[in-house]
C-alpha positions as CSV (number, residue, x, y, z in Angstrom):
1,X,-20.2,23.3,31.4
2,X,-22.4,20.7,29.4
3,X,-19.8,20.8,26.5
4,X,-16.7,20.4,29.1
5,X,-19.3,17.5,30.9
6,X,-19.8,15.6,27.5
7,X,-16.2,15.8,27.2
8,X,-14.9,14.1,30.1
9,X,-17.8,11.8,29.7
10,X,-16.7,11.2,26.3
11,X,-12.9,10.9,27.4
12,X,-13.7,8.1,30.0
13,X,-15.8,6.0,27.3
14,X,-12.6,5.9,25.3
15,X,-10.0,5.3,28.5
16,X,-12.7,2.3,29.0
17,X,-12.9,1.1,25.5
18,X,-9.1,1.3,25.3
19,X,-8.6,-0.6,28.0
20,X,-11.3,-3.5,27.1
21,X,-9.7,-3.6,23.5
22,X,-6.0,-4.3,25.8
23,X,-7.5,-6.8,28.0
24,X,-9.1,-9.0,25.1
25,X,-6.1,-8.9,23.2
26,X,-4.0,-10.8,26.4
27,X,-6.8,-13.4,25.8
28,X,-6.4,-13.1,22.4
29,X,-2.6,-13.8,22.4
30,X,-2.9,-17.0,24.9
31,X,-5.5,-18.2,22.2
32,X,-2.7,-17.6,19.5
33,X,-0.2,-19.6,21.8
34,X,-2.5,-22.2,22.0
35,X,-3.4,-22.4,18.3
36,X,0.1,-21.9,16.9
37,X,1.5,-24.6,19.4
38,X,-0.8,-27.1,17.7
39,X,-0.4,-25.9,14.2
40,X,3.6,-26.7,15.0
41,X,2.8,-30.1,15.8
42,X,0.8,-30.6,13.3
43,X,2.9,-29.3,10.2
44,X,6.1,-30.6,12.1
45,X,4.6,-34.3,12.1
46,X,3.6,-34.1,8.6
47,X,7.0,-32.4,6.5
48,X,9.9,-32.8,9.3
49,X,10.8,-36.9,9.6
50,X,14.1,-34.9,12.7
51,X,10.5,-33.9,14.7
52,X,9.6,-38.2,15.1
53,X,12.3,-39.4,16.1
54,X,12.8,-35.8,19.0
55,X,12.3,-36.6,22.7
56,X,9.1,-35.4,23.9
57,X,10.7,-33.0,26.3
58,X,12.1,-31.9,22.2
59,X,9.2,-31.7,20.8
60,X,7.5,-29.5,23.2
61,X,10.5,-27.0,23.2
62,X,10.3,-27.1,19.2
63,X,6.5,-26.0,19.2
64,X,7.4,-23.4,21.6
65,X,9.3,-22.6,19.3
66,X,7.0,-21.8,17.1
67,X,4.9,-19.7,19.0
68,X,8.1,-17.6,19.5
69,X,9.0,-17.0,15.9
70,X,4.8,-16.4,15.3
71,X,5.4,-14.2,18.0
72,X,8.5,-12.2,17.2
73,X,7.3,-12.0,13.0
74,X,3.7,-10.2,14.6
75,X,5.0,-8.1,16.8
76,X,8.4,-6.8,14.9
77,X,6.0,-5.5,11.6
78,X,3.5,-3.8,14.3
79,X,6.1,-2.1,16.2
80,X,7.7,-1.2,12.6
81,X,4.8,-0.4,11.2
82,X,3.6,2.1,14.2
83,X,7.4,3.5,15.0
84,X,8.4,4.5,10.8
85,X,5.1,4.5,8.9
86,X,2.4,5.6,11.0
87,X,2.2,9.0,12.2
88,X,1.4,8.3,15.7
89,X,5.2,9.0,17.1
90,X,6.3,11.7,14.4
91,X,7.8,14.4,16.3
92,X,5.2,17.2,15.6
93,X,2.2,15.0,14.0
94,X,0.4,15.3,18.0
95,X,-0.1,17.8,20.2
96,X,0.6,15.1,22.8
97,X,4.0,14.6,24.3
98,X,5.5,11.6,22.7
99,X,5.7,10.0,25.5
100,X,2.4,9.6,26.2
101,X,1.2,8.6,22.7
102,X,-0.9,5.7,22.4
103,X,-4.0,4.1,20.2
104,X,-5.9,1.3,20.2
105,X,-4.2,-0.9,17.6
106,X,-1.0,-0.4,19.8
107,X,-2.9,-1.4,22.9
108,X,-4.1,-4.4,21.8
109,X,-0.4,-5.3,20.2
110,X,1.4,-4.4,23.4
111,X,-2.0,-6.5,25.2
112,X,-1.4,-9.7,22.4
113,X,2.8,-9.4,23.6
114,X,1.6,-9.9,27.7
115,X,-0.7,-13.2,26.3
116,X,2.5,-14.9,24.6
117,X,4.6,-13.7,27.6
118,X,2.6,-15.0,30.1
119,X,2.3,-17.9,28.4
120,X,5.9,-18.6,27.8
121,X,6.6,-17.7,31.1
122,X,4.3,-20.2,32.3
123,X,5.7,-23.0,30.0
124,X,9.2,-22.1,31.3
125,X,8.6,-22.8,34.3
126,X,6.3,-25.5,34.1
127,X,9.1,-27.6,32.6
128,X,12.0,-25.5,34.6
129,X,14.6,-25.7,33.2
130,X,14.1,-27.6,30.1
131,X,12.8,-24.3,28.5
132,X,15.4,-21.8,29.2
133,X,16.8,-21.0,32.8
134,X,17.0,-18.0,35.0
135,X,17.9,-15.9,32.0
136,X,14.6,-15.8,30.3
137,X,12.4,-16.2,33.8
138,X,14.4,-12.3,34.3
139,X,14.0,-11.4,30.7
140,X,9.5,-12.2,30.5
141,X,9.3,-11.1,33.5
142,X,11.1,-7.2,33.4
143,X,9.3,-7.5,29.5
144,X,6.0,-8.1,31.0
145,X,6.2,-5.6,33.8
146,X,7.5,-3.1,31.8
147,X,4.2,-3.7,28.6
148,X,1.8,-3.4,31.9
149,X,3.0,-0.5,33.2
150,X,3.3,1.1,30.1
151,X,-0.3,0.2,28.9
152,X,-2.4,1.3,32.6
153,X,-0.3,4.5,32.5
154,X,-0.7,5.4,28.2
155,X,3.1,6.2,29.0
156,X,6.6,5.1,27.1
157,X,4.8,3.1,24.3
158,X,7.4,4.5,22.1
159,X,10.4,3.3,23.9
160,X,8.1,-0.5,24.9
161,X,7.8,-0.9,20.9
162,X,11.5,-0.4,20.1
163,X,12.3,-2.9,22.5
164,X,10.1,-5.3,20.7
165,X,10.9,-4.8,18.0
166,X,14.2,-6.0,19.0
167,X,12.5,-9.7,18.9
168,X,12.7,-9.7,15.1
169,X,16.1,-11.8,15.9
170,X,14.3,-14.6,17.2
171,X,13.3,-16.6,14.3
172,X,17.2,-16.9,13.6
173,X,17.8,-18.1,17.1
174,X,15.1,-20.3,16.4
175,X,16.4,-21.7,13.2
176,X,19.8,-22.1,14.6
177,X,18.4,-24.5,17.5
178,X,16.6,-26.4,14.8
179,X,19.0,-26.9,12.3
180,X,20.4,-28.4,15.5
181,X,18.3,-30.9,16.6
182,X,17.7,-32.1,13.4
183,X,21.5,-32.5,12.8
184,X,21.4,-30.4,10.0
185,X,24.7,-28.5,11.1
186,X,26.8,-29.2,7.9
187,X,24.3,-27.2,5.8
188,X,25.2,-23.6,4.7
189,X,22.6,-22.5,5.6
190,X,23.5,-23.0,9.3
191,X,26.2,-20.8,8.5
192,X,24.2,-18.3,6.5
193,X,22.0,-17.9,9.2
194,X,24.6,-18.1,11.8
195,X,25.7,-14.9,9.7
196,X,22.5,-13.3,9.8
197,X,21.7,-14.0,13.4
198,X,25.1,-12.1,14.4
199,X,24.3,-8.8,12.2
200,X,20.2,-9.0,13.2
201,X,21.8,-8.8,16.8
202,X,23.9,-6.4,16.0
203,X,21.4,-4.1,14.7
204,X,18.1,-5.2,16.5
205,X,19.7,-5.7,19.9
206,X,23.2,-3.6,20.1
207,X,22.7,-0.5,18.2
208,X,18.7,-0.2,18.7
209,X,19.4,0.0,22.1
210,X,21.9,2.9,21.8
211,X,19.5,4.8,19.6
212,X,17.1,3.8,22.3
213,X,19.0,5.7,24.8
214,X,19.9,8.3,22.7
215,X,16.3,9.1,21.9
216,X,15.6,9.3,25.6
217,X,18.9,11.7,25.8
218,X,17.2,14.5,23.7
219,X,13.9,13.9,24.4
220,X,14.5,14.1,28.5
221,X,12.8,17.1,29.2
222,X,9.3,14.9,28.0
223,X,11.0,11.9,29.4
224,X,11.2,13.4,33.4
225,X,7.3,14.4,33.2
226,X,6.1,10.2,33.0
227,X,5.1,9.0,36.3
228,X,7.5,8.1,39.0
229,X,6.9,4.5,38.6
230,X,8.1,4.3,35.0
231,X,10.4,7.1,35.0
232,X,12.7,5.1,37.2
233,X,11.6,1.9,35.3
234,X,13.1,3.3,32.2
235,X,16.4,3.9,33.4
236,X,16.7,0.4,35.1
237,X,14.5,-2.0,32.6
238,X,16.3,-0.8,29.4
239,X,20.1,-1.0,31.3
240,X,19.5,-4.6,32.4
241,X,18.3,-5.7,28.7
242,X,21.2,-4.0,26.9
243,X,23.6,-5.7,29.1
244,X,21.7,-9.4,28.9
245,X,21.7,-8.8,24.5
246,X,25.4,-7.7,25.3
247,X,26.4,-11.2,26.7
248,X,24.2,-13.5,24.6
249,X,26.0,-11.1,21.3
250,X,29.1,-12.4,22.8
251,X,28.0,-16.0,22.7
252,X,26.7,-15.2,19.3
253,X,29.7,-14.0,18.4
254,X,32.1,-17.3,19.3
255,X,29.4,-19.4,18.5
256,X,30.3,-18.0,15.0
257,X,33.9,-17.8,14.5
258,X,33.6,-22.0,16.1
259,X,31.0,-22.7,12.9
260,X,33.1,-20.5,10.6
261,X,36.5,-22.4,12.1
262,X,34.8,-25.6,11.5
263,X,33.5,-25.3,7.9
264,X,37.1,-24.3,6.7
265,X,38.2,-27.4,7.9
266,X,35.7,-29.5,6.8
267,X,36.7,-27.9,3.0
């Protein structure tokens, strides 16, 4: 009785210290907003003339920019990191389910992904709808709802990290936009990256998301025992995403063939 008493105890010192580690790290990622915002500005003022001569309403979407692409870069080699090279999903590394894997260092990297949401989010609508419209309010929010759930519960990490790792297109979005502001649309490598935008969505956004949902296919009998809450969650959340990246591909896509159209007859 003493052993199975230190046990427990021992078990609820680590829930605890799990779920301190979480918390800081949402503090910690509205700290790395803040810092990376002003470290845009900064470099921006000093190497891009485009950023001067930018509205301000400009200037404030191209830091947020930045925090974005920070963002996406930190949180794509995490989830890569803990989905391929670490053990902590391998089908028989755990006597755990898979769906209820977790550790720290994915706690606080799912935590630091709810501090750059929220702070987006709040930024978004701050300057509604400067920032992005109804879109991206519906994308941060089912994003953020679906990290919190996943993180009180310990449940679905597996399936919240593919999902972000999906952001690793962001830095070409990024690009693209400012390429664009600076009038730098002639350049190949607006077109490059317009190239590697469409296959980074292709394969981050399109066909992740069918692996995604194959994955929860033939691991359902582990699937139907997560909580009610986020058992339902995952056959709603997901859907809605897949369908959003399927109509922004599209745009993607003719956005494209117009720059491809356009550089032919420009040669």
């Amino acid at each position: 009785m003493e052993g199975l008493s230190y046990f427990q105890g021992t078990r609820t010192l680590n829930t605890l210290s799990d779920q301190t580690a979480w918390v800081l790290s949402v503090f910690a990622g509205i700290l790395m907003c803040k810092i990376v915002y002003e470290i845009t500005n900064q470099i921006s003022l000093l190497f891009f003339k485009a950023y001067g001569k930018l509205r301000d309403s400009q200037k404030i979407e191209w830091c947020n920019r930045g925090i974005s692409t920070a963002h996406a870069i930190i949180v794509s080699i995490g989830a890569l990191y803990l989905l391929l090279f670490s053990d902590l999903f391998q089908d028989r590394s755990h006597d755990d389910l898979i769906v209820y894997r977790h550790s720290t260092l994915s706690n606080m990297m799912l935590g630091a992904s709810i501090g750059y949401f929220l702070s987006d989010l709040g930024m978004i609508l701050w300057l509604y709808p400067t920032l992005g419209g109804k879109e991206y309010v519906l994308h941060h929010g089912l994003s953020m709802f679906s990290i919190i759930l996943s993180l009180v519960s310990g449940q679905g990490q597996i399936y919240i990290l593919m999902v972000l790792f999906s952001e690793s297109t962001t830095p070409f979005v990024n690009l693209r936009w400012y390429l664009d502001v600076a009038g730098q649309k002639s350049l190949k490598l607006y077109l490059w990256n317009g190239f590697a935008l469409f296959l980074g969505w292709l394969v981050c956004r399109i066909l992740l998301f069918v692996f995604f949902f194959w994955h929860m296919y033939i691991h359902f009998d582990q699937v139907k025992k997560i909580s009610s809450l986020g058992f339902y969650s995952l056959h709603t959340v997901p859907p809605i995403l897949a369908l959003m990246n399927v109509f922004w591909f599209w745009k993607i896509l003719k956005g494209l063939i117009k720059t491809i159209s356009k550089s032919r007859h420009q040669s």
